[in-house]
C-alpha positions in Angstrom: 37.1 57.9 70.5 37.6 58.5 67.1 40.2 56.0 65.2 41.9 58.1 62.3 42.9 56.1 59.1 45.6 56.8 57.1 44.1 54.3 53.9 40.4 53.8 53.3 40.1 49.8 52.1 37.8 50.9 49.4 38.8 51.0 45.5 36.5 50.3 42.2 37.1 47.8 39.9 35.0 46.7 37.1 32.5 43.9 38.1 34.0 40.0 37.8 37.8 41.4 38.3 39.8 38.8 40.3 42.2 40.7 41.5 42.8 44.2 42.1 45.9 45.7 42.6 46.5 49.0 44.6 50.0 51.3 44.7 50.7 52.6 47.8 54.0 54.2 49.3 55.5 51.9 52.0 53.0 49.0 52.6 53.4 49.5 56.6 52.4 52.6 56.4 48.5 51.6 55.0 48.0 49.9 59.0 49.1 52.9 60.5 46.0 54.4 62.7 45.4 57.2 65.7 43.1 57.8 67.8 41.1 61.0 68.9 39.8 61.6 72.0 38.2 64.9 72.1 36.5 66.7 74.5 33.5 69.3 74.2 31.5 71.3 76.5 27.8 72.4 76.6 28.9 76.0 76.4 30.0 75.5 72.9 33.8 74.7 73.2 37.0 72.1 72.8 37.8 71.2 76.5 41.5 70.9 77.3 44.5 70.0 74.7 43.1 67.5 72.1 44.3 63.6 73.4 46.0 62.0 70.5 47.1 57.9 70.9 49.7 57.0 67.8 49.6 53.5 66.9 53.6 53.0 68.1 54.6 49.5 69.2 57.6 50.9 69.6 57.6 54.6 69.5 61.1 56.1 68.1 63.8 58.0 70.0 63.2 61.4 68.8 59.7 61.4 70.1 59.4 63.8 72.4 61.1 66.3 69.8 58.7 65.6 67.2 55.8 66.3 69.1 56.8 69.0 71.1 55.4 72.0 68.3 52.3 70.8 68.5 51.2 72.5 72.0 47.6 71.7 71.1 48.1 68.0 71.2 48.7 65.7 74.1 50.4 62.7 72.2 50.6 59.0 73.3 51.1 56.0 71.9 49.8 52.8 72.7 50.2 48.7 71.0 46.8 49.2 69.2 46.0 52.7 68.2 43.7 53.1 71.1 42.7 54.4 74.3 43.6 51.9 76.9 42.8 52.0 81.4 46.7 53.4 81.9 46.1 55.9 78.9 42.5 57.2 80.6 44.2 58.0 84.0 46.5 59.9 81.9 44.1 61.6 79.8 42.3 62.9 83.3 45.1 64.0 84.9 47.3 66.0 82.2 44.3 66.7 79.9 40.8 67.0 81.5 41.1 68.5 85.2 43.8 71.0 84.6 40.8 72.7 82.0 37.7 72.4 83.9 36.4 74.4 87.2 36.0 72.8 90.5 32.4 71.0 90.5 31.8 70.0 87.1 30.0 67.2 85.2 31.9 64.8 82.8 29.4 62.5 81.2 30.8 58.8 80.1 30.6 56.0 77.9 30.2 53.0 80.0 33.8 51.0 78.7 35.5 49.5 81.3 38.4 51.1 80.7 37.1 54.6 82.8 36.9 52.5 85.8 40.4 53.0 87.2 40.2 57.1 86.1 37.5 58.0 88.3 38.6 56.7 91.4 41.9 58.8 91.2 42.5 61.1 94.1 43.0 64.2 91.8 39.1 63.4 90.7 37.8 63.8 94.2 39.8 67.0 94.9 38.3 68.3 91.8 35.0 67.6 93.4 34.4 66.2 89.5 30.7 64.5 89.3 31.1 61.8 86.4 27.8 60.1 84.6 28.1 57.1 82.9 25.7 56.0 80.3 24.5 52.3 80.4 26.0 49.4 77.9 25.1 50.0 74.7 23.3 53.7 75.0 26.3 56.0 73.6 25.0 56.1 70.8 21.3 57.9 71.7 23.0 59.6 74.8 26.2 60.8 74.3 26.6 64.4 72.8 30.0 63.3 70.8 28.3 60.8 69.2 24.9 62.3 68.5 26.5 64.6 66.4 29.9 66.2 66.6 32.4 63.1 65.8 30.4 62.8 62.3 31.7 66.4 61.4 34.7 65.5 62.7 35.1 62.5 60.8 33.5 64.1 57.7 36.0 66.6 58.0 39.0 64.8 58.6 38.0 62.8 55.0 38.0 65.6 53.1 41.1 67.2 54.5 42.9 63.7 53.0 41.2 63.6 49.7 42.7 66.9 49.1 45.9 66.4 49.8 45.8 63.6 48.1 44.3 64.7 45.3 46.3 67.9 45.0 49.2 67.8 47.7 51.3 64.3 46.4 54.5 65.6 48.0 53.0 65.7 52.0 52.9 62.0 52.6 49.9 61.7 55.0 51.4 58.5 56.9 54.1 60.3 58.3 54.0 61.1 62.0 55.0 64.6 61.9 52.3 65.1 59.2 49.8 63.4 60.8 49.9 65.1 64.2 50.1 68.3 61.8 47.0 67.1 60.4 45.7 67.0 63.8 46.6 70.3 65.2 45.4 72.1 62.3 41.8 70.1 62.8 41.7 71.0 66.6 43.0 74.3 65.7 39.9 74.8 63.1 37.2 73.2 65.7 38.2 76.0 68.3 36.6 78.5 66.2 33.9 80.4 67.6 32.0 80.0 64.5 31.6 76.3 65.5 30.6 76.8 69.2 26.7 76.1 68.0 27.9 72.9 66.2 29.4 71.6 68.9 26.3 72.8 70.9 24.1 70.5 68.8 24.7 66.9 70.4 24.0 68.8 73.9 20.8 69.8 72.3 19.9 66.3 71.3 20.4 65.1 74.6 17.8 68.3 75.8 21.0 70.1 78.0 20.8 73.2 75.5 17.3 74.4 74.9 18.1 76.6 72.3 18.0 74.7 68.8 21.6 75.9 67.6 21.9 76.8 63.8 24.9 76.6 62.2 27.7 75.3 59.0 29.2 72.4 59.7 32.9 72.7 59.1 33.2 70.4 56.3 29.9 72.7 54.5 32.1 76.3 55.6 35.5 75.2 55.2 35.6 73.6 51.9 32.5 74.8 49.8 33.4 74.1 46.0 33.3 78.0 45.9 36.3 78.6 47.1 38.4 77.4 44.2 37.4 80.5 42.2 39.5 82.6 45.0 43.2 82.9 45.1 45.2 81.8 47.9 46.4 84.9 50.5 49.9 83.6 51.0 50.6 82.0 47.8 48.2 83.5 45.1 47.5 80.1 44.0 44.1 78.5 43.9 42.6 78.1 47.1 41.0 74.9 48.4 39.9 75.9 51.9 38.5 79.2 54.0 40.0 79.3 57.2 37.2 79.3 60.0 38.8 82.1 62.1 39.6 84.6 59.6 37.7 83.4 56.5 40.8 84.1 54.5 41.2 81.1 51.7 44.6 79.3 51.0 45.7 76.8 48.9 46.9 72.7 49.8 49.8 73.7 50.6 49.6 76.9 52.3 46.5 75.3 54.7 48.4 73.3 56.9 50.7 75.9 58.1 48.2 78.6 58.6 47.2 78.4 62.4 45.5 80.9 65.0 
């Protein structure tokens, strides 16, 4: 899982300051969270549509409208931002099976929370072998965390430093923006360009013998060299080269520009 924050508690002040004051927007909106959980597979690739929990006590009306553009996303919501037992189940069914062959191996963190999923009768008919690492081992065994989440979240923070550096009229808490801000990141990740990244925490773990060599999407994506080239829709300056194309655009054009 990877928790997505919408305000970083970290500002400088000069040493032996009491108090230091921050502006924000809307208050509420600096506790608003959501979770990744992304899927990858040894061949190089995003598995499935991208599970995304919204942190929605009480999730408005219109949400099934407001998600329904984003075909790359599966969106839930949940009372803390996260994955819970109820959400797992959920993320097997509509997520994970329907984009793997009969016969395949899904490797686990060991949280308590996957116990219910694997015992679901649309697991067995899958014939789905599952793996589960023991306590406290993620971190050394499990391919997301050996490598790929740290691009991810590397990525992610300087998507939001741009915008808010350069973009102040897209205001990152709001929900429509921020599952746009999470298509567009799947959308970039599906790149072929990226399969050997993805490849690398496989590697790690000795399942790919190949060492893979690669840019990380944060090093391709948003090398300081791209603000000498002009945008292609807008002719502005460009922030960001597109990893499917490798056409540049500017903060504003970037988040509308999908394959």
């Amino acid at each position: 899982m990877i928790c997505f924050l919408i305000c970083f508690m970290i500002c400088f002040a000069k040493r032996g300051t009491d108090k230091v004051y921050r502006v924000c927007q809307r208050d509420n909106a600096t506790r608003h969270s959501m979770t990744f959980n992304p899927c990858i597979s040894a061949d190089g690739k995003l598995t499935g549509k991208l599970f995304v929990t919204l942190y929605e006590p009480k999730p408005p009306r219109s949400i099934r409208q407001m998600v329904a553009p984003f075909t790359d996303l599966y969106v839930t919501h949940s009372h803390s931002g996260i994955m819970t037992s109820r959400l797992a189940e959920e993320w097997m069914e509509k997520c994970l099976l329907p984009s793997i062959p009969d016969r395949s191996l899904l490797l686990l963190d060991s949280w308590f929370g996957f116990n219910s999923m694997k015992l679901l009768r649309a697991v067995a008919r899958k014939k789905l072998e599952i793996v589960t690492f023991p306590p406290r081992t993620t971190g050394q065994l499990q391919p997301l965390d050996l490598f790929f989440n740290r691009q991810l979240k590397c990525f992610l923070r300087k998507l939001q430093d741009e915008i808010r550096l350069k973009n102040n009229d897209f205001t990152i808490s709001n929900r429509n923006n921020l599952l746009k801000i999470a298509s567009f990141t799947q959308n970039q990740f599906q790149a072929p360009r990226f399969a050997a990244m993805i490849q690398r925490g496989f590697y790690e773990l000795g399942i790919v013998t190949t060492k893979p060599i690669f840019d990380t999407p944060a090093e391709f994506c948003f090398n300081p060299a791209i603000g000498k080239d002009k945008c292609k829709s807008c002719r502005n300056l460009s922030f960001f080269k597109c990893a499917h194309c490798e056409e540049t655009y500017c903060i504003k054009c970037t988040l509308d520009h999908l394959h």
